[in-house]
N, CA, C and O of each residue as an XYZ file, in Angstrom:
620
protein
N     -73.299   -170.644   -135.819
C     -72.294   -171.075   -136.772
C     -72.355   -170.203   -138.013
O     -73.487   -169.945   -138.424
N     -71.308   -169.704   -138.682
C     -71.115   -169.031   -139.525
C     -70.983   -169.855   -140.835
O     -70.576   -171.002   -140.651
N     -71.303   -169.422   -142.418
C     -71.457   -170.174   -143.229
C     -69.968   -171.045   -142.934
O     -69.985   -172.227   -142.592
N     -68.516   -170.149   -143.152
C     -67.714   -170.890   -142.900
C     -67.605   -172.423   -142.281
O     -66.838   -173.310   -142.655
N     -68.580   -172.476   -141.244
C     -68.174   -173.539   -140.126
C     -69.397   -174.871   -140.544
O     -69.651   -175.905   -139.927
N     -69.896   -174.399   -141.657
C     -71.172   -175.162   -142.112
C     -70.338   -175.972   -143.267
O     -69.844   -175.369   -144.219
N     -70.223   -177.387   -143.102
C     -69.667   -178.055   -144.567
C     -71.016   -177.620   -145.423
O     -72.129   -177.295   -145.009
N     -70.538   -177.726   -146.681
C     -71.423   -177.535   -147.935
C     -72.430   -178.981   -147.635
O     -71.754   -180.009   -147.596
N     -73.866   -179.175   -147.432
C     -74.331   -180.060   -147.641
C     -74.001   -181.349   -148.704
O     -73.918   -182.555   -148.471
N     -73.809   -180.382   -150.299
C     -73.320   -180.919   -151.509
C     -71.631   -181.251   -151.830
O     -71.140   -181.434   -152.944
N     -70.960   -181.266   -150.579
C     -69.516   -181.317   -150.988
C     -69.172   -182.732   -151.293
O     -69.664   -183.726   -150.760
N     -68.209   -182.690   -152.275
C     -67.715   -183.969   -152.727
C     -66.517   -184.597   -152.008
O     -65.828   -185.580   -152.282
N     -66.483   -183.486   -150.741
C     -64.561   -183.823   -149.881
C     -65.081   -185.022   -149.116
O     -66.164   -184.884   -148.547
N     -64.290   -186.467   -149.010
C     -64.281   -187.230   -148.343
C     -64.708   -187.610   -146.940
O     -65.430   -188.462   -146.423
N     -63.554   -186.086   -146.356
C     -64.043   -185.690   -144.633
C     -65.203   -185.215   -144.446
O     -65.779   -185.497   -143.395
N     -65.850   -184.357   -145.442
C     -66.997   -183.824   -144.725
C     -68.465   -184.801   -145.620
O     -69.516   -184.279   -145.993
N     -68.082   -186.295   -145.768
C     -69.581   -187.018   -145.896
C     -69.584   -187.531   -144.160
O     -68.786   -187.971   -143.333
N     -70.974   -187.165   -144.249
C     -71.519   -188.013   -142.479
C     -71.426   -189.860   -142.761
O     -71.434   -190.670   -141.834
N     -71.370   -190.112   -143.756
C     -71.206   -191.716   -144.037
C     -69.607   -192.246   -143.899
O     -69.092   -193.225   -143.357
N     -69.244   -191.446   -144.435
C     -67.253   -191.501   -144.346
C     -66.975   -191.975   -142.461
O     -66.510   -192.869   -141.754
N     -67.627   -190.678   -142.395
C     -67.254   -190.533   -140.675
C     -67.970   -191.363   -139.914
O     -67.786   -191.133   -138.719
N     -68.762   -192.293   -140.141
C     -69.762   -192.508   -139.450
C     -69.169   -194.546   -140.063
O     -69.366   -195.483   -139.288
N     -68.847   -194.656   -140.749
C     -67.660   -195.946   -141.237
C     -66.629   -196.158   -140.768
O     -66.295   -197.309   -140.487
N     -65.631   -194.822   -140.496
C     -64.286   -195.014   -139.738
C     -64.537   -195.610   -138.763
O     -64.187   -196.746   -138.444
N     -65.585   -194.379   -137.864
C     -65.738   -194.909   -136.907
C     -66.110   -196.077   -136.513
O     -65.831   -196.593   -135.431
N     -66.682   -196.483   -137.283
C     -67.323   -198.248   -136.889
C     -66.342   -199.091   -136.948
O     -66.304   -200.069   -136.202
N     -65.153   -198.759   -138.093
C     -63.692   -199.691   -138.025
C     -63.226   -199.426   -136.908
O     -62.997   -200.319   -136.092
N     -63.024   -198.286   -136.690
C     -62.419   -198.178   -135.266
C     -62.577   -198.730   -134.369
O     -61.775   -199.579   -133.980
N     -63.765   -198.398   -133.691
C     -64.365   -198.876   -132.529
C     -64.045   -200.673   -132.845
O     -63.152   -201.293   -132.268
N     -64.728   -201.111   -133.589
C     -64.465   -202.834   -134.413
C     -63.075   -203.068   -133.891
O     -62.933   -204.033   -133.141
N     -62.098   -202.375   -134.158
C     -60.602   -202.665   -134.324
C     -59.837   -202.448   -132.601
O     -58.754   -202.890   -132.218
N     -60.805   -201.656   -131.859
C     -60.888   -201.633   -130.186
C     -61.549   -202.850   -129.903
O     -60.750   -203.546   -129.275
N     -62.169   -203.194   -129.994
C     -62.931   -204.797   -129.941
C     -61.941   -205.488   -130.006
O     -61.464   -205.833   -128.925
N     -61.356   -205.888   -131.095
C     -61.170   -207.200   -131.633
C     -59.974   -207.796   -129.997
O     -60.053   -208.931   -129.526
N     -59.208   -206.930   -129.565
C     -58.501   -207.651   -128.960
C     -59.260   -208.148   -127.507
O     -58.956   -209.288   -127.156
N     -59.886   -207.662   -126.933
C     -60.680   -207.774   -126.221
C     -61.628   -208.649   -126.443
O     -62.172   -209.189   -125.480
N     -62.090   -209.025   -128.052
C     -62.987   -210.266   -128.248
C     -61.910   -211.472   -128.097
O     -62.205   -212.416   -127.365
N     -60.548   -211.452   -128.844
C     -59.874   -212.507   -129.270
C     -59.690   -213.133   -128.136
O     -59.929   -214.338   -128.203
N     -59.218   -212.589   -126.733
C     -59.609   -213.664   -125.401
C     -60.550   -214.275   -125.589
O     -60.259   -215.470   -125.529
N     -61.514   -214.130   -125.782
C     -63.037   -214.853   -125.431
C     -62.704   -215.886   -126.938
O     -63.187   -216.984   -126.661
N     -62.174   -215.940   -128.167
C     -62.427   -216.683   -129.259
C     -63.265   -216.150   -130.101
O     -63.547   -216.763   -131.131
N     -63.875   -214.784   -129.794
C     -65.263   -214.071   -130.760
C     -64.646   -212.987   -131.628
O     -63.611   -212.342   -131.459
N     -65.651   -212.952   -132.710
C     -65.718   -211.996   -133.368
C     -66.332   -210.645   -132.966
O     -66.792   -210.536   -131.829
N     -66.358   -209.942   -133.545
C     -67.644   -208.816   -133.089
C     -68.731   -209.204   -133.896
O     -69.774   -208.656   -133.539
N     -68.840   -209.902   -134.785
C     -70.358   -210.050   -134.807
C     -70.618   -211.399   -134.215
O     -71.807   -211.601   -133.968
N     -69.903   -212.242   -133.967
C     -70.224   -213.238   -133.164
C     -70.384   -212.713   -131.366
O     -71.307   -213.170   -130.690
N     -69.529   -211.885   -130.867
C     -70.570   -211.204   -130.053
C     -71.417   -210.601   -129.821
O     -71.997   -210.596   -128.735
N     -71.688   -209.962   -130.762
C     -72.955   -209.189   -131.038
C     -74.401   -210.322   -130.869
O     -75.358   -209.945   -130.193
N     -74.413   -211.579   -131.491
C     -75.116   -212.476   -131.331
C     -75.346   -212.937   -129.941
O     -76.370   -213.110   -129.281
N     -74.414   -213.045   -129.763
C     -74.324   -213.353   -127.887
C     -75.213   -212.804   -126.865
O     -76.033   -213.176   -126.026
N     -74.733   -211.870   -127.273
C     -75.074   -210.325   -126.557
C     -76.545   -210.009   -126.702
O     -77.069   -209.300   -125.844
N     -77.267   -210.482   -127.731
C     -78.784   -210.877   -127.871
C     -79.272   -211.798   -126.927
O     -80.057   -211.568   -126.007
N     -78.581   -213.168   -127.326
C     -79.032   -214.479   -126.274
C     -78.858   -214.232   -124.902
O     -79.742   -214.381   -124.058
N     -77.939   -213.928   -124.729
C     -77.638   -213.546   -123.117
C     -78.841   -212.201   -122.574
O     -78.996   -211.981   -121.373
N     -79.429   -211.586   -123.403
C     -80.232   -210.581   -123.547
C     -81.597   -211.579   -123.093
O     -82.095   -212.046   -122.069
N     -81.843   -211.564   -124.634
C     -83.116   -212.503   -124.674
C     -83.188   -213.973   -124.059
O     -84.325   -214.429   -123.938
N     -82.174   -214.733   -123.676
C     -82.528   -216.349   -124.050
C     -82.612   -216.783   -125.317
O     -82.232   -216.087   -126.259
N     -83.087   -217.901   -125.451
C     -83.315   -218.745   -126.880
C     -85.067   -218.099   -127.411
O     -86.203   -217.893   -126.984
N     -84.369   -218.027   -128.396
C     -84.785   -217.196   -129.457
C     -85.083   -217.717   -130.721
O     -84.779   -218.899   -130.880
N     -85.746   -216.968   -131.915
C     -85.631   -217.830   -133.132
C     -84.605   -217.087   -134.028
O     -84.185   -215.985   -133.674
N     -84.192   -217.669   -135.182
C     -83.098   -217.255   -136.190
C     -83.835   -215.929   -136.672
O     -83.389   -214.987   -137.326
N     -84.482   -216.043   -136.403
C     -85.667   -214.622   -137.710
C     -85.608   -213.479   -136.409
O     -85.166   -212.349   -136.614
N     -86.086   -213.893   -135.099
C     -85.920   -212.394   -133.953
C     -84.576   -212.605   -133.982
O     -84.241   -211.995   -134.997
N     -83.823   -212.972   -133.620
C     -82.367   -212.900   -133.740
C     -81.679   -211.643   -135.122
O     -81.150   -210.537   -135.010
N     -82.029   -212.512   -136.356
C     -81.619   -211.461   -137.431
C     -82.036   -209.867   -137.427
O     -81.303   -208.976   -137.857
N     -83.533   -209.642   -136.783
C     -84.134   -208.744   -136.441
C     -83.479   -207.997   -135.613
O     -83.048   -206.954   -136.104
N     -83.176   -208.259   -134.084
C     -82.378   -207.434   -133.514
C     -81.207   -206.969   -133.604
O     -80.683   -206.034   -132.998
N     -80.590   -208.032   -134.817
C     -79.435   -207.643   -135.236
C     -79.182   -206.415   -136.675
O     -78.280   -205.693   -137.098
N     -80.399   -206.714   -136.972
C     -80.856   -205.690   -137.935
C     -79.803   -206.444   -139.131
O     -78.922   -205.781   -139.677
N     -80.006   -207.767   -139.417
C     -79.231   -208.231   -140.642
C     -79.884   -209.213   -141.395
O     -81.056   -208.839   -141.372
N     -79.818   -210.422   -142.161
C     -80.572   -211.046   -143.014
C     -80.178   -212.430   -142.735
O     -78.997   -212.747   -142.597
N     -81.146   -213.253   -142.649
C     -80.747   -214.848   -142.624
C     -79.798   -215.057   -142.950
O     -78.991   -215.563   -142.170
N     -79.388   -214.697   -144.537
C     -78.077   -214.872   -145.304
C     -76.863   -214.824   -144.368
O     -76.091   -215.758   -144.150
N     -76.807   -213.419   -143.776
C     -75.421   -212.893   -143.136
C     -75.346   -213.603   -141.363
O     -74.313   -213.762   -140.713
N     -76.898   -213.959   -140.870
C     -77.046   -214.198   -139.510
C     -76.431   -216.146   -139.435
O     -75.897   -216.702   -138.475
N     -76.781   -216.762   -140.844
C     -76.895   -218.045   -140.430
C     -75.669   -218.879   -140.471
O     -75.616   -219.997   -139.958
N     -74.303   -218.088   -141.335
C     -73.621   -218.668   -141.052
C     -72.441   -218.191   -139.414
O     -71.582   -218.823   -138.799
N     -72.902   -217.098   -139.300
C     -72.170   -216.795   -137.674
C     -73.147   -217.879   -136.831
O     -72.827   -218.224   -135.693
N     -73.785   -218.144   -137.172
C     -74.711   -219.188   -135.899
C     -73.737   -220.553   -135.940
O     -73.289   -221.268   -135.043
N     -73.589   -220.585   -137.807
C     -72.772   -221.980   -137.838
C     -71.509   -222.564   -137.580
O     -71.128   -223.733   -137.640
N     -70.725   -221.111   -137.167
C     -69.121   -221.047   -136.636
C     -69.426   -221.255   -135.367
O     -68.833   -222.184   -134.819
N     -70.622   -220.297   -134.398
C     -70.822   -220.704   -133.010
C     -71.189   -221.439   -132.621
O     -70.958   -221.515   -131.414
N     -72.238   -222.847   -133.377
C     -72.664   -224.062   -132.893
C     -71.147   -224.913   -132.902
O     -70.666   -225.510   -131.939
N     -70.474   -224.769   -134.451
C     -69.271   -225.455   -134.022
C     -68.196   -225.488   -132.944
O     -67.433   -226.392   -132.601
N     -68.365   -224.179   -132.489
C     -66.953   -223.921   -131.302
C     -68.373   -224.232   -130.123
O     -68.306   -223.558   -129.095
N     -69.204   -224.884   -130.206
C     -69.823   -225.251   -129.223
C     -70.483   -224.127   -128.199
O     -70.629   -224.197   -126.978
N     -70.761   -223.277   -128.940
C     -71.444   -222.187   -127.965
C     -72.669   -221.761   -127.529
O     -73.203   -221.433   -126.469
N     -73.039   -221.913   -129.100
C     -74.677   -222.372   -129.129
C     -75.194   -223.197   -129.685
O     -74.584   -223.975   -130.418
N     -76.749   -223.249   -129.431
C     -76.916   -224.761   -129.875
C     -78.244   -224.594   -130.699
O     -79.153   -224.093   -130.037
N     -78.586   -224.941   -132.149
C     -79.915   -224.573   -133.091
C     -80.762   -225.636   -133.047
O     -80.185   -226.699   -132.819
N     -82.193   -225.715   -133.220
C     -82.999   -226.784   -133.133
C     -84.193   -226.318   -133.814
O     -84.537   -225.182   -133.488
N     -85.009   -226.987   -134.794
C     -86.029   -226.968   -135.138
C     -87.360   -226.569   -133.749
O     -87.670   -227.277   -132.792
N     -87.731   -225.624   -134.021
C     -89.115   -225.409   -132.903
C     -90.386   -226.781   -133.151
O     -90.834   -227.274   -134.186
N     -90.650   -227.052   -131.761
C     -91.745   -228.228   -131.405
C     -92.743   -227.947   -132.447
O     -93.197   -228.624   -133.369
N     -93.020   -226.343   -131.890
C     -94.595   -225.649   -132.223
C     -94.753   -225.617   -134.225
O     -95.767   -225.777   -134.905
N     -93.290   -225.344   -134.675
C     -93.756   -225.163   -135.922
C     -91.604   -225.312   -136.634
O     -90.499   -224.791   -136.483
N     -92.323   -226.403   -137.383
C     -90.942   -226.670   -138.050
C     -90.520   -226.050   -138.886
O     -89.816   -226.672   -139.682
N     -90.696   -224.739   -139.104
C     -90.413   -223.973   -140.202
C     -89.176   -223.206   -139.238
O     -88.178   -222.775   -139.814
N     -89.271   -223.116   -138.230
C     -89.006   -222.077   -137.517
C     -87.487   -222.582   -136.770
O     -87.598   -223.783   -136.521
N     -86.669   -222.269   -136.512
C     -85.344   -222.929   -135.750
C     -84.795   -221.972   -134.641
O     -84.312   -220.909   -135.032
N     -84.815   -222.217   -133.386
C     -84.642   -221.788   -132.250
C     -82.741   -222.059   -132.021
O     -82.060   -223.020   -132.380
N     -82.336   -220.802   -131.301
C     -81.106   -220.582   -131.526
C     -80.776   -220.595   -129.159
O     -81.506   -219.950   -128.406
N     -79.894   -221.243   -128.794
C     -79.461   -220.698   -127.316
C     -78.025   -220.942   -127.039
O     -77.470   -221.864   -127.639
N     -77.484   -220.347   -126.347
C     -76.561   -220.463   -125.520
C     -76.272   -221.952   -125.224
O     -77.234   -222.376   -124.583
N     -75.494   -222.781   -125.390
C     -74.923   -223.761   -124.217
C     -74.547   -223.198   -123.025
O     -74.830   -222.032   -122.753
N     -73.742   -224.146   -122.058
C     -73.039   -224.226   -120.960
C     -71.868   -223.151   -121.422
O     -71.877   -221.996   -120.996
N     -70.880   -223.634   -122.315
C     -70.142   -223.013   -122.897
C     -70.330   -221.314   -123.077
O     -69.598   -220.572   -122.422
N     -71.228   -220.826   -123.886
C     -71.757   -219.753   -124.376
C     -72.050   -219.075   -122.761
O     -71.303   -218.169   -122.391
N     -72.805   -219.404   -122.135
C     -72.917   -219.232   -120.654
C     -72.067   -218.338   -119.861
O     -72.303   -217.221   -119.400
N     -70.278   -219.612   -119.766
C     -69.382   -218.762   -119.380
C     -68.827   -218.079   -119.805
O     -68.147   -217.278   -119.164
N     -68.895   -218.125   -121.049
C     -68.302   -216.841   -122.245
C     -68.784   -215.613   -121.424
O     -68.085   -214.624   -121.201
N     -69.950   -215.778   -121.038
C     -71.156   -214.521   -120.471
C     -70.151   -213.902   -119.264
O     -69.841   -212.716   -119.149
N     -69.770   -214.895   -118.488
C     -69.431   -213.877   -117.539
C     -68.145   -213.224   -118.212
O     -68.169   -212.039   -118.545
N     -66.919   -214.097   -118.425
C     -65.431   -213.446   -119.207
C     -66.094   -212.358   -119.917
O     -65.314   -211.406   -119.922
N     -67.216   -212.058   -120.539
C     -67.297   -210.737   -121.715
C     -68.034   -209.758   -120.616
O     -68.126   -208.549   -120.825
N     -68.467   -210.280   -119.621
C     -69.177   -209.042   -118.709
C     -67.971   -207.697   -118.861
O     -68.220   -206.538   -118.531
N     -66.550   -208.208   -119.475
C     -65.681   -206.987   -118.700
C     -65.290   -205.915   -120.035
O     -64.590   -204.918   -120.215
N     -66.291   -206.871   -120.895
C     -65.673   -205.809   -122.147
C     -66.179   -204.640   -122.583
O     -65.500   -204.044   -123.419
N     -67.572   -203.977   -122.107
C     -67.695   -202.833   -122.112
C     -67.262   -201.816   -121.799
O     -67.267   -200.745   -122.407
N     -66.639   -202.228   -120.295
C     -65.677   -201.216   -119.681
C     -64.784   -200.778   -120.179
O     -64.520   -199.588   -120.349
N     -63.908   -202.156   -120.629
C     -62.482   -202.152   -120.739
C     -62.449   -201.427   -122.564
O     -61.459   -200.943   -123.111
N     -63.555   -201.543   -123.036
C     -63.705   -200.182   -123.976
C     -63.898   -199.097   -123.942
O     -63.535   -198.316   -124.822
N     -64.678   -198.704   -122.647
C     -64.683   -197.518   -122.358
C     -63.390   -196.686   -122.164
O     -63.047   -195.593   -122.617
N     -62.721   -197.676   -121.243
C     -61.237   -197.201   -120.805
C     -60.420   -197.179   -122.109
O     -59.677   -196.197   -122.113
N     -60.337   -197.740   -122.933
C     -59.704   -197.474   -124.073
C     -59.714   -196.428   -124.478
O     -58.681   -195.759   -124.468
N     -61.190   -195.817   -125.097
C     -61.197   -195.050   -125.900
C     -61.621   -193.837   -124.595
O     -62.377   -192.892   -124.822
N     -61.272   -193.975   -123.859
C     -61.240   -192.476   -122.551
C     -62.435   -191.627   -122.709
O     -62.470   -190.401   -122.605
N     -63.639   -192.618   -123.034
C     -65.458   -192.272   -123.188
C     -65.882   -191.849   -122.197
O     -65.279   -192.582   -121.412
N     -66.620   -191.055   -121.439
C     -67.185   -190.820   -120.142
C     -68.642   -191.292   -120.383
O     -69.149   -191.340   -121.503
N     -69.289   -191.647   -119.198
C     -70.489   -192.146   -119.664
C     -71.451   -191.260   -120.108
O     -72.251   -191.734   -120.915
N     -71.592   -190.075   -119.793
C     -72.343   -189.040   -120.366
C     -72.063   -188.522   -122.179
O     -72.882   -188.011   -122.944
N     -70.729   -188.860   -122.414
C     -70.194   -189.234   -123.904
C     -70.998   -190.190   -124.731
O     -71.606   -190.053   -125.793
N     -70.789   -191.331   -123.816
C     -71.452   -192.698   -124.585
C     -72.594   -192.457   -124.665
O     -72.802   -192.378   -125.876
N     -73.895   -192.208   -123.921
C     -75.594   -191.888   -123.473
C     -75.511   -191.201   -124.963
O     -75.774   -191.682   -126.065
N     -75.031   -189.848   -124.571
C     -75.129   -188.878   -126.152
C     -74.989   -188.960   -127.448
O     -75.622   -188.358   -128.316
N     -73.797   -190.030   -127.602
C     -73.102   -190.316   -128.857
C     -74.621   -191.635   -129.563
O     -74.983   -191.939   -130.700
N     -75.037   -192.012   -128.295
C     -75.414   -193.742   -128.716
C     -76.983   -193.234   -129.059
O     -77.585   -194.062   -129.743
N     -78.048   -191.593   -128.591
C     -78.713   -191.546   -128.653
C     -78.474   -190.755   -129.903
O     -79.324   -191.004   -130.758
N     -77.852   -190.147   -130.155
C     -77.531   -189.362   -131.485
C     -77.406   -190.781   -132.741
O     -77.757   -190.781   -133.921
N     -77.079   -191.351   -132.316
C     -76.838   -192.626   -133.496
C     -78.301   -193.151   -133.870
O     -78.897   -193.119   -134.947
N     -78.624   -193.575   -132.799
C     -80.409   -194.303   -132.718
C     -80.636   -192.941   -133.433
O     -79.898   -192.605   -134.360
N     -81.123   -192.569   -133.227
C     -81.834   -191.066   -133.980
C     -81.800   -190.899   -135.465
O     -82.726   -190.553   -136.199
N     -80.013   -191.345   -135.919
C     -79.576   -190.990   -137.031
C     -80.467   -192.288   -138.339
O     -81.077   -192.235   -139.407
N     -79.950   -193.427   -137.235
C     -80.256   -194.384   -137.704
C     -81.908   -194.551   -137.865
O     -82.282   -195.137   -138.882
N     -82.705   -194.177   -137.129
C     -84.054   -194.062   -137.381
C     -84.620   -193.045   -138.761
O     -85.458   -193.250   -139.639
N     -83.682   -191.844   -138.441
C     -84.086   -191.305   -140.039
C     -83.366   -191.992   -140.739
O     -84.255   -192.406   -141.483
N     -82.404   -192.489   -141.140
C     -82.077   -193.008   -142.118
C     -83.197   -194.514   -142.693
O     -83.579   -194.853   -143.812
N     -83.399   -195.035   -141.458
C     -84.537   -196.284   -142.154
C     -85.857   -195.460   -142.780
O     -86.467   -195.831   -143.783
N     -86.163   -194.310   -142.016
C     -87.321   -193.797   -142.167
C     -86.923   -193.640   -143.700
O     -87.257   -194.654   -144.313
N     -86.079   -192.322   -144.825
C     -85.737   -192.576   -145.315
C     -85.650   -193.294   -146.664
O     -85.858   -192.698   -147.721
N     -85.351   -194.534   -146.597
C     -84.692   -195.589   -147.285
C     -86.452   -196.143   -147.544
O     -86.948   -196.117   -148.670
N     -87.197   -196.603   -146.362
C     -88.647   -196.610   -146.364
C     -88.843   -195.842   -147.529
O     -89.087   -196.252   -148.664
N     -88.702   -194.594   -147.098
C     -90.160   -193.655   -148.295
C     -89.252   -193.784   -149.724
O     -89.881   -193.444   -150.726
N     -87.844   -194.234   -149.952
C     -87.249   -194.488   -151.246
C     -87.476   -195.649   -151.938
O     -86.859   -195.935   -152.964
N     -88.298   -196.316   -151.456
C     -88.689   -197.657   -152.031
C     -89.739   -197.524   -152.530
O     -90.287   -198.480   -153.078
């Protein structure tokens, strides 16, 4: 690559921040979702939650926020829209009452299979090949690891 083809590390142009681009895209992709969630009744971050339980099983609110990489604050009220539409169900743990265990109902269950089809049917959207997705998704993990790394040593 020639300097030309190198953005200025220090540029102030909109297009060339990696955060700009790296936001659209997340609306985007979000905004390919949504119709594909709105059958099911979900959000994207209310599937995103799902998509844990159906992962893990029942779980606690704290591994839950964890894999979601978000904060009690932002995790506890999507739990409280999905206990209401009856999807999942929260309970104080036997072992230690500090702690509140999060699962799937019956409900949440069959949600599981209806959303089995929405990965695809994103793929096909956005005309991804799977060797696209592998690359794009390991380049992200990566990005995202230096960036915590990072944010770590800025504290």
């Amino acid at each position: 690559m020639t300097n030309e083809e190198t953005p200025d590390a220090g540029s102030p142009l909109l297009d060339e921040q990696l955060c700009f681009a790296l936001y659209a895209a997340q609306r985007a992709v979000t905004a390919a979702y949504r119709p594909l969630l709105e059958e099911l009744g979900l959000t994207y971050p209310q599937y995103l939650v799902l998509l844990v339980l159906w992962e893990r099983g029942e779980t606690t609110v704290k591994e839950l926020a964890g894999a979601l990489r978000l904060d009690y604050g932002t995790v506890s009220p999507l739990l409280k829209r999905l206990e209401s539409a009856g999807v999942v169900r929260r309970e104080r743990a036997v072992s230690d009452e500090r702690s509140v265990l999060v699962a799937c109902t019956g409900r949440g269950e069959e949600l599981r299979e209806r959303a089995a089809r929405v990965p695809g049917a994103l793929l096909a959207a956005t005309e991804l090949d799977g060797a696209e997705v592998a690359r794009l998704r390991e380049e992200l993990w990566r990005l995202a690891q230096r960036a915590e790394a990072a944010a770590e040593r800025s504290r």
